[in-house]
Each structure stands twice: as C-alpha cells, then as structure tokens.
C-alpha positions in Angstrom: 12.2 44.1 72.9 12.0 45.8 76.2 11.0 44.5 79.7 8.9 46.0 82.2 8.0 44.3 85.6 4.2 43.5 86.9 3.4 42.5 90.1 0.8 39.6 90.0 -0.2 38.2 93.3 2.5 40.1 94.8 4.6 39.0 93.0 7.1 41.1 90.3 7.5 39.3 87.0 9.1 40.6 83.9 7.2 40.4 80.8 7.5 42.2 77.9 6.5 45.9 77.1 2.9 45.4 75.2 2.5 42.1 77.5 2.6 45.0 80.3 0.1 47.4 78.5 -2.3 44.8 78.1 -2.3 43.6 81.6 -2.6 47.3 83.0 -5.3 48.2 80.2 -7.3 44.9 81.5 -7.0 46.6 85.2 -8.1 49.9 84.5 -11.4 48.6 82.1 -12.6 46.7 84.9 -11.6 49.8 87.1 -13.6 52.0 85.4 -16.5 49.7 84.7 -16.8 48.7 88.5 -16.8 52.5 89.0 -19.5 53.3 86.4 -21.7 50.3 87.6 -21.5 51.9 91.3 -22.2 55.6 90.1 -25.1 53.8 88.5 -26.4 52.2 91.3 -26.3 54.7 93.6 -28.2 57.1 91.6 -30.7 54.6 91.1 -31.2 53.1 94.4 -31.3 57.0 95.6 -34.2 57.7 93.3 -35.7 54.3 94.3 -35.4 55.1 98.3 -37.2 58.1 97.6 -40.1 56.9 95.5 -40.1 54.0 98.0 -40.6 56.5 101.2 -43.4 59.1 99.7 -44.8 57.5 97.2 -44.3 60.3 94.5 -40.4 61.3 93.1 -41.7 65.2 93.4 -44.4 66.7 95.7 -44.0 69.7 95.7 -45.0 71.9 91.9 -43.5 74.3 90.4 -45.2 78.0 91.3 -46.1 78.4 87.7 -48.6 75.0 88.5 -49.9 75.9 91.7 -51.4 79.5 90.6 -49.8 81.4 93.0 -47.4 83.4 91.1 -48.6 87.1 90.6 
C-alpha cells in the first residue's frame, strides 16, 4: 500500500493512504461545521441585536401599506 505523511502535533508521521484520507476528511468536517455554526450565529445574534435595540425587526412599511403610493 502507499504511504503518505501527516503532521500531528507537529509532528510528520507516515501512515497509510486511506489512514491519511480519513484523518484530513475528520479535519475538514469539523472545519466546515465550526464554519456553518459561526455563519449561524452571526446571523442570528445580528437579527437578535436589532430586535434587542428597537423593539420591532422592521419599522419602517412597505409604501403599498402606508397608502401613499399614487
């Protein structure tokens, strides 16, 4: 089997091919889950700021609501 080389607590250690695969897939699953967590946080501590600081999450109406279209 081939051999490719991790690093692991800066360290380089050889380990096999789907040995390697399985440690980088690991990586980038918790990657992208810390990532979707923080998108997801973001947007709703933003919407939560704002209901927090006025009360309402939209004051103003559309123009259609407030009658003074044409």
């Amino acid at each position: 089997m081939s051999k490719q080389v991790i690093t692991i607590d800066g360290q380089d250690t050889v380990v096999r091919k789907d040995t390697a695969k399985a440690f980088r897939g690991v990586h980038w699953a918790l990657l992208s889950l810390a990532a979707f967590i923080l998108i997801a946080a973001l947007l709703f501590f933003g919407g939560f700021l704002k209901l927090v600081s006025d009360g309402k999450l939209d004051n103003n109406p559309p123009d259609a609501q407030r009658g003074t279209g044409g």
